[in-house]
Backbone of each chain as ProteinMPNN parsed JSONL, in Angstrom:
{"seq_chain_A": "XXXXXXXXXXXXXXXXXXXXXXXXXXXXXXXXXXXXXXXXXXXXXXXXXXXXXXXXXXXXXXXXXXXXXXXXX", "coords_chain_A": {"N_chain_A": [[43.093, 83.356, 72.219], [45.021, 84.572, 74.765], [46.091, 85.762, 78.13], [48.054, 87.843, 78.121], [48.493, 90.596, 78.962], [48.566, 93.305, 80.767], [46.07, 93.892, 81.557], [44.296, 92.377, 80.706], [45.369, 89.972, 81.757], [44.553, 90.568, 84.533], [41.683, 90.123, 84.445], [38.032, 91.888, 84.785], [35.91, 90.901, 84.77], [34.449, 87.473, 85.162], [32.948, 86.143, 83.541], [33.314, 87.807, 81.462], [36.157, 86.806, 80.663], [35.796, 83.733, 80.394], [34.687, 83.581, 78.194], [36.626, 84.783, 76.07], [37.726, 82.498, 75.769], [40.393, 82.067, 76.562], [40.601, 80.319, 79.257], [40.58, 77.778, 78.135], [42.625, 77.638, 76.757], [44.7, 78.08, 78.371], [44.181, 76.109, 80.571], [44.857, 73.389, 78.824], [46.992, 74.036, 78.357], [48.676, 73.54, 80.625], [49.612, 70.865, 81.09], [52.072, 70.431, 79.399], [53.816, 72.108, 80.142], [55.436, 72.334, 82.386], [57.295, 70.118, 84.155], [58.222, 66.885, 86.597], [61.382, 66.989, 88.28], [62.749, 68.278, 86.724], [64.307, 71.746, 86.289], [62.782, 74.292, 88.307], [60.938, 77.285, 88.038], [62.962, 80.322, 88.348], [61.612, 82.662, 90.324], [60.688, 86.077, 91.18], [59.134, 87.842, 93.898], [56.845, 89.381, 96.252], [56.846, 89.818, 99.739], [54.341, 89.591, 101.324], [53.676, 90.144, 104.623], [56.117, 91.468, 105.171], [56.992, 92.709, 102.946], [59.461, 92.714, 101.527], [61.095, 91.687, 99.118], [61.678, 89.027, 97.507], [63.194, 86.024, 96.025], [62.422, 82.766, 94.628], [64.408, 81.271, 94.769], [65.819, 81.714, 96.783], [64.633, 80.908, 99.306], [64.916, 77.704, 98.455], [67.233, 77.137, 97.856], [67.974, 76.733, 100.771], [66.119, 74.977, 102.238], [63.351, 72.863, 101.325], [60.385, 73.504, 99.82], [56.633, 74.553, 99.281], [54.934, 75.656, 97.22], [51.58, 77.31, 96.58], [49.308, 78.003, 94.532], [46.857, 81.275, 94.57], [44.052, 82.956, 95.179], [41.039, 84.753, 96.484], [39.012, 82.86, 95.764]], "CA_chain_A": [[43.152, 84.467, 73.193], [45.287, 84.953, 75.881], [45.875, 86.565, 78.943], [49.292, 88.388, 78.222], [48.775, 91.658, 78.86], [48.28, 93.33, 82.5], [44.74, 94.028, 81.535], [43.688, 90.871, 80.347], [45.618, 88.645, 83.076], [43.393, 91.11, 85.535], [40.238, 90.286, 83.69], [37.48, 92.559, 85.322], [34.658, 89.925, 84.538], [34.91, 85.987, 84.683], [32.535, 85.15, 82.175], [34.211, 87.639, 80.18], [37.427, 86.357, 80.375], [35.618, 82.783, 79.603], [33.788, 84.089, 76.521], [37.646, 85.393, 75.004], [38.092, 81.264, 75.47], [41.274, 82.378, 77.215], [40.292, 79.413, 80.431], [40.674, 76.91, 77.265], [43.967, 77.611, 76.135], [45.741, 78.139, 80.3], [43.898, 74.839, 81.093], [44.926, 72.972, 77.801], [48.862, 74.699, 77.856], [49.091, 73.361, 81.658], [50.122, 69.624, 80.945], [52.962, 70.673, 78.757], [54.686, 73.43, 80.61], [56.54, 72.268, 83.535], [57.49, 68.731, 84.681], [59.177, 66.933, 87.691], [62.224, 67.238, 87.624], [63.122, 69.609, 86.111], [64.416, 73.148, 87.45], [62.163, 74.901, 88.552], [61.642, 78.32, 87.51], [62.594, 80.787, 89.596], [60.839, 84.308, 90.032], [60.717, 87.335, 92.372], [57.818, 88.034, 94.378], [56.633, 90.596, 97.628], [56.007, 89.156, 100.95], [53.02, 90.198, 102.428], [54.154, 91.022, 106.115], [57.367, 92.87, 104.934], [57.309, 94.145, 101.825], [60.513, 92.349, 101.092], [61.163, 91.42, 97.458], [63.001, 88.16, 97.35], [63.479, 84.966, 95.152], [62.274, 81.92, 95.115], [65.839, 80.426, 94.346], [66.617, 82.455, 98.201], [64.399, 79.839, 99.614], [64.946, 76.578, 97.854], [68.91, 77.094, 98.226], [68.321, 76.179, 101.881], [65.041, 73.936, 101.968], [62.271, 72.361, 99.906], [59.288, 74.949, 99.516], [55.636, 74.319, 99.307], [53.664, 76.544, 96.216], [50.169, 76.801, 96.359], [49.067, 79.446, 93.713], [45.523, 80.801, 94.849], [43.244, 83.528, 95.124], [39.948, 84.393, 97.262], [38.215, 81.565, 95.26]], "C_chain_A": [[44.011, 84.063, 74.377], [45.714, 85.828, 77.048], [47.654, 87.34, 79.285], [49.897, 89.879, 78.647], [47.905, 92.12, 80.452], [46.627, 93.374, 82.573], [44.091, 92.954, 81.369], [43.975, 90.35, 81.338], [44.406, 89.16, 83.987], [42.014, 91.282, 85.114], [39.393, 90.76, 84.768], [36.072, 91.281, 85.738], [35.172, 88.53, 84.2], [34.105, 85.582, 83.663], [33.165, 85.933, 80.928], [35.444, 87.215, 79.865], [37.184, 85.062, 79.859], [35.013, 82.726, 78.215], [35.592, 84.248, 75.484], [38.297, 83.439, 74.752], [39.722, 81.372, 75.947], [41.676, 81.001, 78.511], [40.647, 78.137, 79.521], [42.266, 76.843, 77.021], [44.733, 77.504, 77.816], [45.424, 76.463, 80.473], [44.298, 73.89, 79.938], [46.657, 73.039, 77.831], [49.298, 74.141, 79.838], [50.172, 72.063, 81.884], [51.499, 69.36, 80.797], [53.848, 71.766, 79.221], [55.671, 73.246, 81.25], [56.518, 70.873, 84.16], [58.077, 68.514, 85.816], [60.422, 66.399, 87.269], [63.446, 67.799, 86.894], [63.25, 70.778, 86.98], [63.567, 74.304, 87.228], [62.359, 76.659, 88.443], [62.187, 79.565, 88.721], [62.298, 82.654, 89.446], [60.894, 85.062, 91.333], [59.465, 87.738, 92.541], [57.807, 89.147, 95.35], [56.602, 89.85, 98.602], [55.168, 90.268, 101.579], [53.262, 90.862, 103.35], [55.211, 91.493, 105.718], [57.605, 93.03, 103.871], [58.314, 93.582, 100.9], [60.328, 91.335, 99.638], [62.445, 90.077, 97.528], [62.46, 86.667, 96.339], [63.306, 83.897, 95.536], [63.466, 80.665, 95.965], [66.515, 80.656, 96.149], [66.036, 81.005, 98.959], [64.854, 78.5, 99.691], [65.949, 76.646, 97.88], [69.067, 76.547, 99.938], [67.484, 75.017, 102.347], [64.218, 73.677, 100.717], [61.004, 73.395, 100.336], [57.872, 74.134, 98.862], [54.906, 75.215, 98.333], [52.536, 76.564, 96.053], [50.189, 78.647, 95.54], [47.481, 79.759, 94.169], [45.153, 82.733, 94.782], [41.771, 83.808, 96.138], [39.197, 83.011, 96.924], [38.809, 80.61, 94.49]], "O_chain_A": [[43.595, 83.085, 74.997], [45.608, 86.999, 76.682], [48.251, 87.346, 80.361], [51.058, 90.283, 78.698], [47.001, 91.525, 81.039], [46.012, 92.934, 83.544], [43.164, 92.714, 82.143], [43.041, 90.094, 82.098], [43.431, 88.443, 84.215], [41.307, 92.267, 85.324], [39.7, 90.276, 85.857], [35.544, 91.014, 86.818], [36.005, 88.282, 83.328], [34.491, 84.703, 82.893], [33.486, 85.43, 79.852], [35.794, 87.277, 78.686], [37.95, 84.734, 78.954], [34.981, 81.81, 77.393], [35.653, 83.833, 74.327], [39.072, 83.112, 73.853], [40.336, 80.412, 75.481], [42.857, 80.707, 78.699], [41.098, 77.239, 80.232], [42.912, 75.807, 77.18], [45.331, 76.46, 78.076], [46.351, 75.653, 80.5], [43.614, 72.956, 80.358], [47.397, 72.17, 77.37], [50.407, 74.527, 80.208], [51.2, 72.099, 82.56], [52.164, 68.573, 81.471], [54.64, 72.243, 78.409], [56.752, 73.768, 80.977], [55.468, 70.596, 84.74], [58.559, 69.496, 86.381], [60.642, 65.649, 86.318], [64.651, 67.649, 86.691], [62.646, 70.956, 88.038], [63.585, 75.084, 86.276], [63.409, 77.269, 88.647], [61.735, 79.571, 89.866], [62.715, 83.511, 88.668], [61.15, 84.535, 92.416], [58.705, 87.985, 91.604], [58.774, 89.907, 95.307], [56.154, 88.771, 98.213], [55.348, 91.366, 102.105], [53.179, 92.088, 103.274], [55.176, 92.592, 106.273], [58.661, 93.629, 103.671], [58.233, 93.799, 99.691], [59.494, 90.467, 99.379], [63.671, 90.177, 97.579], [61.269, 86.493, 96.079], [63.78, 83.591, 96.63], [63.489, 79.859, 96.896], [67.413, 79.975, 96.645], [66.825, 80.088, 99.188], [65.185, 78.035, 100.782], [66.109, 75.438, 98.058], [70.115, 76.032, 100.328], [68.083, 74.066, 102.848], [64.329, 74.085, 99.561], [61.042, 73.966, 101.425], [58.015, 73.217, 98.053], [53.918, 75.635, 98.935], [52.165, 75.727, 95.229], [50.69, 79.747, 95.775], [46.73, 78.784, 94.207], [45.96, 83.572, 94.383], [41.407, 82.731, 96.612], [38.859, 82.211, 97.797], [38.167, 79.627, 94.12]]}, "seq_chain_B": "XXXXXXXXXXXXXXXXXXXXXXXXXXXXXXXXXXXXXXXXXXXXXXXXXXXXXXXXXXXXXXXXXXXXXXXXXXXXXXXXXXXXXXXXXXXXXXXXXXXXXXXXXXXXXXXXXXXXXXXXXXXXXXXXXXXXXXXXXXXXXXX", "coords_chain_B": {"N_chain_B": [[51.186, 81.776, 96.996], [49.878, 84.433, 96.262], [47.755, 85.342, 93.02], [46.354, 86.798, 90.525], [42.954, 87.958, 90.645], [40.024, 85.634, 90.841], [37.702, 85.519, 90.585], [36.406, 88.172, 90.32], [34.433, 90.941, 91.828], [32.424, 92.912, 93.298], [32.787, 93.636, 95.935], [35.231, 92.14, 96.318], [37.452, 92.956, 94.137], [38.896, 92.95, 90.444], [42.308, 93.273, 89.892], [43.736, 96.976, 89.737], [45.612, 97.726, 90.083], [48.787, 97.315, 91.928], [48.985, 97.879, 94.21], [46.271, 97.778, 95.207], [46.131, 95.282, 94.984], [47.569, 93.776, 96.716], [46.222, 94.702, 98.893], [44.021, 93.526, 98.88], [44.931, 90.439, 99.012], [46.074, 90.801, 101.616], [43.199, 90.839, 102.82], [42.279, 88.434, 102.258], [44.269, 87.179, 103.84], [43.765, 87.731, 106.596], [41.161, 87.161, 107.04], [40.594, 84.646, 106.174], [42.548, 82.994, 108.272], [45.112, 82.9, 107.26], [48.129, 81.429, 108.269], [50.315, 80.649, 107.102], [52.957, 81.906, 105.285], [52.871, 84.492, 102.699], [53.583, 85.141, 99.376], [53.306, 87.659, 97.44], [52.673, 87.796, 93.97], [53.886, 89.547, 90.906], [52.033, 92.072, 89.151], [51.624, 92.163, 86.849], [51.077, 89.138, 87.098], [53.437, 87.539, 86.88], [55.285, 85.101, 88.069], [53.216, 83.666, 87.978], [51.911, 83.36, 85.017], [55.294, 81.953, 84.425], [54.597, 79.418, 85.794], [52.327, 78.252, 85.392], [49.239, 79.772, 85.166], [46.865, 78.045, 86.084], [43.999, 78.532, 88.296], [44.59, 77.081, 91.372], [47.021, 75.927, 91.718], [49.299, 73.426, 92.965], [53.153, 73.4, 93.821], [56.11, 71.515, 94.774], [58.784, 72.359, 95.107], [62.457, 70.759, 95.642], [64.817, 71.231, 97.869], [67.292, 72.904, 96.428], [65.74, 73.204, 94.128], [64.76, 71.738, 92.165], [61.985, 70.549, 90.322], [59.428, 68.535, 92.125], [57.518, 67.766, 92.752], [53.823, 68.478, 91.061], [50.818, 69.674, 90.678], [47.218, 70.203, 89.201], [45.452, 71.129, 90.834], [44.943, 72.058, 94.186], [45.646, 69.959, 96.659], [45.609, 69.619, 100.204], [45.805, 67.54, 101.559], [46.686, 65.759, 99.58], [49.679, 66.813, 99.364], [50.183, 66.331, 101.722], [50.832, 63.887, 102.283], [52.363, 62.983, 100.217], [54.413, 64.508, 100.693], [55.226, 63.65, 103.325], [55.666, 60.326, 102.465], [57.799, 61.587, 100.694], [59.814, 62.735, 102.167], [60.334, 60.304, 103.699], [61.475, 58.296, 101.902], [63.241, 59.562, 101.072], [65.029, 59.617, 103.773], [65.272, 56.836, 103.706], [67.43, 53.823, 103.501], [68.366, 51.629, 101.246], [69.52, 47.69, 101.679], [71.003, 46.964, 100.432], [72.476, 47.182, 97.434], [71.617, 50.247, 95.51], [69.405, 53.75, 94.893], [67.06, 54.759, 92.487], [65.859, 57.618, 91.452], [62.001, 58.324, 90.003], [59.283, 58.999, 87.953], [55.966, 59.225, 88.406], [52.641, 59.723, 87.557], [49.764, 60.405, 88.465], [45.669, 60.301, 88.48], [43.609, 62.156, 90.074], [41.014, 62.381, 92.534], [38.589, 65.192, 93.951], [37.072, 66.558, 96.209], [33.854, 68.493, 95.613], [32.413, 71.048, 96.765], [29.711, 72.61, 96.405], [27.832, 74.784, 97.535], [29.346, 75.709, 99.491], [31.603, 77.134, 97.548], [29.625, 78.716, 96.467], [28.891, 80.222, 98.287], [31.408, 81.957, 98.847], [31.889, 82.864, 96.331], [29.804, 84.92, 96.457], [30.704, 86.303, 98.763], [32.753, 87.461, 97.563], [31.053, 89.476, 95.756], [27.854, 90.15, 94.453], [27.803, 89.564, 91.679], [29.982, 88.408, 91.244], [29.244, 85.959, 91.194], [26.91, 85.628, 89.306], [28.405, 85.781, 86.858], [29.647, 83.673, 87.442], [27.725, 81.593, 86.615], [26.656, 82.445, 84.057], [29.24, 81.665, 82.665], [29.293, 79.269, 83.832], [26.857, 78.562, 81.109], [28.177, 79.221, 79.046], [29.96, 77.454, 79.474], [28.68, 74.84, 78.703], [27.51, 75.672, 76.003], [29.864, 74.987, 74.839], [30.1, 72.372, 75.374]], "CA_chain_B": [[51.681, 82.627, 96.091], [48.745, 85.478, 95.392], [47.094, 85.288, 92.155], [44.613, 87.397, 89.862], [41.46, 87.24, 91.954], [39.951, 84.417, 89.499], [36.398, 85.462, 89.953], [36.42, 89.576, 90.85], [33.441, 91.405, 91.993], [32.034, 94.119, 93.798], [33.992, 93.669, 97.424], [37.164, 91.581, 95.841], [37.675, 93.203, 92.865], [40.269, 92.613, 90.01], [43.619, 94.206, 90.677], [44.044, 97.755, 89.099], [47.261, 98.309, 90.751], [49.994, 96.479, 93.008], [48.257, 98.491, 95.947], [44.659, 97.227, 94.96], [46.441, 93.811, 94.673], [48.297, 94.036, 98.655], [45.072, 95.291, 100.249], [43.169, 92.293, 98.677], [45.691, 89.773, 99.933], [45.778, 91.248, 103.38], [41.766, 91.26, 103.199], [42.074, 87.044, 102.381], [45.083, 86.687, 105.015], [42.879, 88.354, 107.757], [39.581, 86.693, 106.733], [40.396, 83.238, 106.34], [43.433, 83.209, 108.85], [46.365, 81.95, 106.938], [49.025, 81.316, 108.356], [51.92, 80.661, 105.912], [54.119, 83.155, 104.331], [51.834, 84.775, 101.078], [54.106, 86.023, 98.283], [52.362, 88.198, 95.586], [52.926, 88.198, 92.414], [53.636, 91.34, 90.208], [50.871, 92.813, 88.484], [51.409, 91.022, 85.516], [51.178, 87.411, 86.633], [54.697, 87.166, 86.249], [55.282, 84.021, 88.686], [51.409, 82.573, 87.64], [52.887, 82.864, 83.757], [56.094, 81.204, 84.707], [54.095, 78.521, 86.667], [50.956, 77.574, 84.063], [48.161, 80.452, 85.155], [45.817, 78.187, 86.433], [44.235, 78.968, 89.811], [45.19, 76.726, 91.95], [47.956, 75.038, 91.653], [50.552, 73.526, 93.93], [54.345, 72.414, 93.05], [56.843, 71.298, 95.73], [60.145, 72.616, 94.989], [62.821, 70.172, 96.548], [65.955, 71.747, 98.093], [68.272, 72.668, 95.013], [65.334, 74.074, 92.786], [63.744, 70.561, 91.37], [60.523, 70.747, 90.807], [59.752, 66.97, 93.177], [55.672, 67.327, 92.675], [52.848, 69.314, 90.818], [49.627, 69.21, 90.976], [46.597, 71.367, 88.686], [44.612, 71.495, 91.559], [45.2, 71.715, 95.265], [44.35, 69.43, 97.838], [46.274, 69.707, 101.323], [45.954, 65.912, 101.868], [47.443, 65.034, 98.974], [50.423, 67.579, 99.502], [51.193, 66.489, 102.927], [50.696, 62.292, 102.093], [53.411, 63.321, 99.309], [55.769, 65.118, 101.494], [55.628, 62.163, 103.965], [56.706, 59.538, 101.671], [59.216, 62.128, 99.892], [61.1, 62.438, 103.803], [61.099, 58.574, 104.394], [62.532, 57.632, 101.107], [64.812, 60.428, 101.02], [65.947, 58.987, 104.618], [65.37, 55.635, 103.374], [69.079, 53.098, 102.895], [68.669, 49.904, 101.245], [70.38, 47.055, 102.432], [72.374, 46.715, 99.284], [71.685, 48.314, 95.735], [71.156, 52.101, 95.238], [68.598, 53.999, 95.004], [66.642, 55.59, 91.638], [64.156, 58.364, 91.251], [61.134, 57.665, 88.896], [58.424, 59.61, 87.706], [54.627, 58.851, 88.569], [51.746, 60.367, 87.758], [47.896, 59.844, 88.754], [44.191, 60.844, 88.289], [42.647, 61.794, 91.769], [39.705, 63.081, 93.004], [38.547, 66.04, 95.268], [35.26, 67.102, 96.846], [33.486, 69.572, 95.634], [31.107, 71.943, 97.686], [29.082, 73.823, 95.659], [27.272, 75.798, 98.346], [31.02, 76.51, 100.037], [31.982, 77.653, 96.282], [28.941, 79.622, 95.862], [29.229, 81.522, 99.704], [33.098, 82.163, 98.577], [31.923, 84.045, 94.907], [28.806, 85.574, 96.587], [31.294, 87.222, 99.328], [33.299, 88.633, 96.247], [30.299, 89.936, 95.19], [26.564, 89.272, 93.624], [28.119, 89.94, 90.016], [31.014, 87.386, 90.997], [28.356, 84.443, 91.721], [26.358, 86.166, 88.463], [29.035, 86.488, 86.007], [30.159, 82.116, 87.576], [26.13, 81.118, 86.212], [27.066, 82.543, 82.703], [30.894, 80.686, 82.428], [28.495, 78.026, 82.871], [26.226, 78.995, 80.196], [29.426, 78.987, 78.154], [31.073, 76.19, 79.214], [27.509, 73.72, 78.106], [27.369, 75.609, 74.816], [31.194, 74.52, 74.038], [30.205, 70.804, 75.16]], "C_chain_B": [[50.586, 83.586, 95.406], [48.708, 85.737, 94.35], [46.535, 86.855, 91.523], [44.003, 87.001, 90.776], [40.718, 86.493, 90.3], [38.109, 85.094, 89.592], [35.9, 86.782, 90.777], [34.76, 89.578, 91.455], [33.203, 92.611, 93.053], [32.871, 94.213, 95.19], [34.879, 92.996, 97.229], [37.212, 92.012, 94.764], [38.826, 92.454, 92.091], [40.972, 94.126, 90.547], [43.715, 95.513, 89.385], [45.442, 98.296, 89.007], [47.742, 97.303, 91.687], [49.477, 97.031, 94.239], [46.805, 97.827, 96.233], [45.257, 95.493, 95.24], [46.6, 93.256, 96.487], [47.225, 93.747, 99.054], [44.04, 94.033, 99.832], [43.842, 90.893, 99.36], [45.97, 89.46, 101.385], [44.309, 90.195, 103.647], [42.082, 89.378, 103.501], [42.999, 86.608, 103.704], [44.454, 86.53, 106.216], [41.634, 87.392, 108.144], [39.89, 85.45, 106.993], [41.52, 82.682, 106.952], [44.518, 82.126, 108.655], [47.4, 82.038, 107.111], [50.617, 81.367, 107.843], [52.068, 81.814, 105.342], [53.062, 83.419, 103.04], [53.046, 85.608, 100.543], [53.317, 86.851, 97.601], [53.499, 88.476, 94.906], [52.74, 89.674, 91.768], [52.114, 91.041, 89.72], [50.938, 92.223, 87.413], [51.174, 89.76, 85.564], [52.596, 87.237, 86.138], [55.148, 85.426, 86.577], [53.989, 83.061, 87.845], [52.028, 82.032, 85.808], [53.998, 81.693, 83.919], [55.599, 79.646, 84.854], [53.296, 77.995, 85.831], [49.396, 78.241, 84.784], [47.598, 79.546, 85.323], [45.329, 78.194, 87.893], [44.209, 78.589, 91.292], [46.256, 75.173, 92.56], [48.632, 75.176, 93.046], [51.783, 72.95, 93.748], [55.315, 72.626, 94.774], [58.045, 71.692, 94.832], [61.11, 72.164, 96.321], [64.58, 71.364, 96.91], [67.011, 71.815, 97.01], [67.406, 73.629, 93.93], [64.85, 73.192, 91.783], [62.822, 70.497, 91.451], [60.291, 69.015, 90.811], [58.315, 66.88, 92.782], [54.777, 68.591, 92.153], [51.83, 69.142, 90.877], [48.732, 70.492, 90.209], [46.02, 71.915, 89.538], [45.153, 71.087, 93.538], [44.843, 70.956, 96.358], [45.71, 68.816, 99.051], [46.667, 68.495, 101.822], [47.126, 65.2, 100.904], [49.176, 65.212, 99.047], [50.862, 66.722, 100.802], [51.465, 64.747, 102.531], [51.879, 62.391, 101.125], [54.855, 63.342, 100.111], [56.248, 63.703, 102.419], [55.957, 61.079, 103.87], [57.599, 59.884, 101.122], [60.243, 61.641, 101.003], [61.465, 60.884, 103.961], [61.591, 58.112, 103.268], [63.245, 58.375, 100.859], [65.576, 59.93, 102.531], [66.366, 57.941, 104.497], [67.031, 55.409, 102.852], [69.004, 52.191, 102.869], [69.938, 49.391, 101.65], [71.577, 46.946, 101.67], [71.792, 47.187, 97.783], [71.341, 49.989, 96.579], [69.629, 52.14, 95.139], [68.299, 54.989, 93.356], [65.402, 56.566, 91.138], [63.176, 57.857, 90.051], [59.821, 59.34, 89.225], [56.835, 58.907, 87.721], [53.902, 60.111, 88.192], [49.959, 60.007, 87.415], [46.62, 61.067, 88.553], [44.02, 60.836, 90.01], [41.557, 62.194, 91.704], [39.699, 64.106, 94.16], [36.969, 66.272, 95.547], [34.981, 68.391, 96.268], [32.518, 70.234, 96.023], [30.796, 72.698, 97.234], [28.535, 74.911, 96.31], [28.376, 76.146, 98.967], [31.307, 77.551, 99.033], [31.266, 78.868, 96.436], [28.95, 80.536, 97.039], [30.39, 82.529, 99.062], [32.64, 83.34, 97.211], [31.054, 84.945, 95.974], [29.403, 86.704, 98.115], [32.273, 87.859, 98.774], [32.613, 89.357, 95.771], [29.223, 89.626, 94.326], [26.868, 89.067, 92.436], [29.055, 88.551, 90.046], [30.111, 86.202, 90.674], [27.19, 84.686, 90.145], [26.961, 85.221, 87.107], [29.729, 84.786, 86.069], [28.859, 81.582, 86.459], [26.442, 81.552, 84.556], [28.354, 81.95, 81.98], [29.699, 79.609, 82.627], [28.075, 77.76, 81.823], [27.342, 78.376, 79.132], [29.572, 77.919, 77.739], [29.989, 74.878, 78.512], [27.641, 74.168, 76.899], [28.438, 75.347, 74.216], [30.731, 72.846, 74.044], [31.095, 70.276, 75.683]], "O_chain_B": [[50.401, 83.557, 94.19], [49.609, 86.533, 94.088], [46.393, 87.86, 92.221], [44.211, 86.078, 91.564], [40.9, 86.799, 89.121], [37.411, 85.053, 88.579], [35.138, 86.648, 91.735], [34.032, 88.588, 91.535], [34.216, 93.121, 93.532], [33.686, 95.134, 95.254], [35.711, 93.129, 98.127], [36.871, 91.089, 94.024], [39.567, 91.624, 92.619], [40.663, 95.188, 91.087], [43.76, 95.154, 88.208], [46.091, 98.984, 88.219], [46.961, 96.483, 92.169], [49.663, 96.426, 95.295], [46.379, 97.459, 97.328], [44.504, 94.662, 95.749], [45.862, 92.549, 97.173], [47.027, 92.652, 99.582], [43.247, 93.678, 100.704], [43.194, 90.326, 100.239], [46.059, 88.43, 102.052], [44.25, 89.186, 104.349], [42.123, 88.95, 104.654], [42.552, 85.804, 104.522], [44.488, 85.486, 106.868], [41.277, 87.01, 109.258], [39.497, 85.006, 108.072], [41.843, 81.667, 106.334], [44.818, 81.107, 109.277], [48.035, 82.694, 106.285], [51.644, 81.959, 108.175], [51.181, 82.585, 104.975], [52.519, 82.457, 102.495], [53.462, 86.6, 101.141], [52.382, 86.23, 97.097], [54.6, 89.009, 95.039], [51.912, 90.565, 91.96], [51.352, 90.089, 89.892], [49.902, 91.639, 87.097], [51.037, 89.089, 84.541], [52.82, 86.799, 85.01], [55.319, 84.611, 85.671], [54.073, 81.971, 87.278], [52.401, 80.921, 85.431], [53.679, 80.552, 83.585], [56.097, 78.755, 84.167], [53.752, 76.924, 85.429], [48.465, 77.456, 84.965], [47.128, 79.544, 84.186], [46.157, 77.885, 88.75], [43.937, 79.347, 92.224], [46.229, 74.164, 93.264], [48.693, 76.091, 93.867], [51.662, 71.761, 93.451], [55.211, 73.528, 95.605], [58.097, 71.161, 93.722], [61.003, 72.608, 97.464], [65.161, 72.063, 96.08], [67.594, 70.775, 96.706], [67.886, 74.462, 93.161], [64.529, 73.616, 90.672], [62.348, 70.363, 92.579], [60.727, 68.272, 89.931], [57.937, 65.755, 92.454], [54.934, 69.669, 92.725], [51.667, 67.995, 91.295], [49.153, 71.638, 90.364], [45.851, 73.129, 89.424], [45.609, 70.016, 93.937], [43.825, 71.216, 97.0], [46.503, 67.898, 98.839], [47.717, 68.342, 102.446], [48.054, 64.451, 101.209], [49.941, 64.262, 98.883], [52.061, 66.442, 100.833], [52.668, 64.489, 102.551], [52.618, 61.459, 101.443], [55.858, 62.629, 100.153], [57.232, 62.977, 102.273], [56.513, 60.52, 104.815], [58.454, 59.052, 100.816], [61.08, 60.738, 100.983], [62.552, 60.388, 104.257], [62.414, 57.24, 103.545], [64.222, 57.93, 100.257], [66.802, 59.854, 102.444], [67.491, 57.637, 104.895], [67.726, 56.184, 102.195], [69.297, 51.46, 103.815], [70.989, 49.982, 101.898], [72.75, 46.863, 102.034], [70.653, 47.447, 97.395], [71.011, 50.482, 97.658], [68.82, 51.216, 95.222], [69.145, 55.819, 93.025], [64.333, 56.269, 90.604], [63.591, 57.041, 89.228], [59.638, 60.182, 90.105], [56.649, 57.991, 86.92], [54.313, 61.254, 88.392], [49.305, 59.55, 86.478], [46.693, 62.294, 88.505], [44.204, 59.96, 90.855], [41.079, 62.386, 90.586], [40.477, 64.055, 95.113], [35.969, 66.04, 94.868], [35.772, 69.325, 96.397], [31.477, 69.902, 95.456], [31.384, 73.767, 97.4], [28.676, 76.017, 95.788], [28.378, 77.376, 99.006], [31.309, 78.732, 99.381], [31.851, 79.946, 96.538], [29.023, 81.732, 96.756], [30.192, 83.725, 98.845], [33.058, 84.498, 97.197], [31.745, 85.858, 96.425], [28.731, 87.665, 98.489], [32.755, 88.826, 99.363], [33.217, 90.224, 95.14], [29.478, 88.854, 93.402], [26.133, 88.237, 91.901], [28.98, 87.716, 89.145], [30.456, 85.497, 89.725], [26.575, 83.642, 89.924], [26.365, 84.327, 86.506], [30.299, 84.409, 85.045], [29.27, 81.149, 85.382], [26.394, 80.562, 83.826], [28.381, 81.813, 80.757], [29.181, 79.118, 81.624], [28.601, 76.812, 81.24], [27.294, 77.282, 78.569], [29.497, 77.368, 76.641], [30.533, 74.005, 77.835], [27.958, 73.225, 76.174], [28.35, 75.378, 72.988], [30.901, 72.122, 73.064], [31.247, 69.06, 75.566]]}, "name": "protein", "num_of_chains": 2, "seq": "XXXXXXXXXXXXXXXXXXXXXXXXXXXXXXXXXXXXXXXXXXXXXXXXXXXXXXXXXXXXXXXXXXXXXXXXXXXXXXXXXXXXXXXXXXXXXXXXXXXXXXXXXXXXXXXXXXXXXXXXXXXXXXXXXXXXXXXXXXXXXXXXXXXXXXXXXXXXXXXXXXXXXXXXXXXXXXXXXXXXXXXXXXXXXXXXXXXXXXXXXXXXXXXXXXXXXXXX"}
């Protein structure tokens, strides 16, 4: 199982998303994904206070950049 | 970089929409007064995909677009103790011989506060802090 589809990634319920064994495979496929090193990927996001739609690559073309991925919990 | 909410519930829900997603983001910006820049992520987890979905990671990206440090789990200490040896041997100039990057990587440790944890679900909601007690359940009958 995984979480590929907008509904799934936004699982409604955490134990059901740990029941589809979904938390097994993300935590298991983490090791192997992305190294140092290596170029980093780069993706398009929102900012919060303005709205503005820009790239990580906009960043990291002038400094080094800090990622914390997170959530309320 | 805003996430899925990892453990929804009745006052943080999951995201139904990119508007539901915002107004949850805000709510954490506000609440637990963070400072730094918050990206979100589309609605799909597009970035979190990219990155390795789990929820909370942290990677230093060095000037250029190298990824310099990752980490599965976050811990602010370790992040800045990082950065502060990256700067002095990136200023660093031996006396004679060059210089060559290398790759490390370690086991650490972090603290964990279960009654912090369990405040944190149980202000997502009684179902969030519910619905954690059964992922336990789970996670003992896998072993």
């Amino acid at each position: 199982m995984t979480t590929d589809t907008v509904e799934s990634y936004n699982y409604a319920t955490f134990d059901g998303y740990v029941a589809t064994g979904a938390d097994v495979h993300e935590f298991a496929a983490w090791p192997n994904l992305l190294h140092v090193g290596e170029r980093a990927p780069d993706i398009v996001a929102t900012s919060l206070d303005t709205g503005e739609r820009l790239a990580l690559s906009s960043i990291w073309k002038r400094r080094s950049v800090v990622v914390e991925f997170g959530s309320f919990t | 970089m805003y996430t899925r909410e990892a453990h929804p519930g009745e006052h943080v829900g999951h995201h139904t929409s990119f508007e539901v997603k915002r107004a949850n983001a805000a709510l954490l910006r506000d609440e637990v007064g963070i400072r730094r820049p918050i990206l979100l992520d589309d609605l799909a987890g597009s970035a979190h995909h990219a990155y390795g979905l789990l929820p909370n990671m942290t990677y230093v990206i060095g000037r250029g677009g190298r990824l310099i440090y990752r980490a599965d789990w976050t811990s602010a200490a370790n992040v800045e103790s990082f950065l502060t040896r990256h700067e002095e041997q990136r200023r660093h100039r031996p006396a004679r011989g060059g210089r060559s990057p290398y790759v490390s990587e370690q086991l650490e440790y972090r603290d964990q506060d279960r009654e912090a944890f369990d405040e944190r679900l149980r202000r997502n909601g009684p179902r969030s802090y519910d619905e954690f007690r059964r992922a336990e359940e789970i996670w003992r009958e896998r072993g």
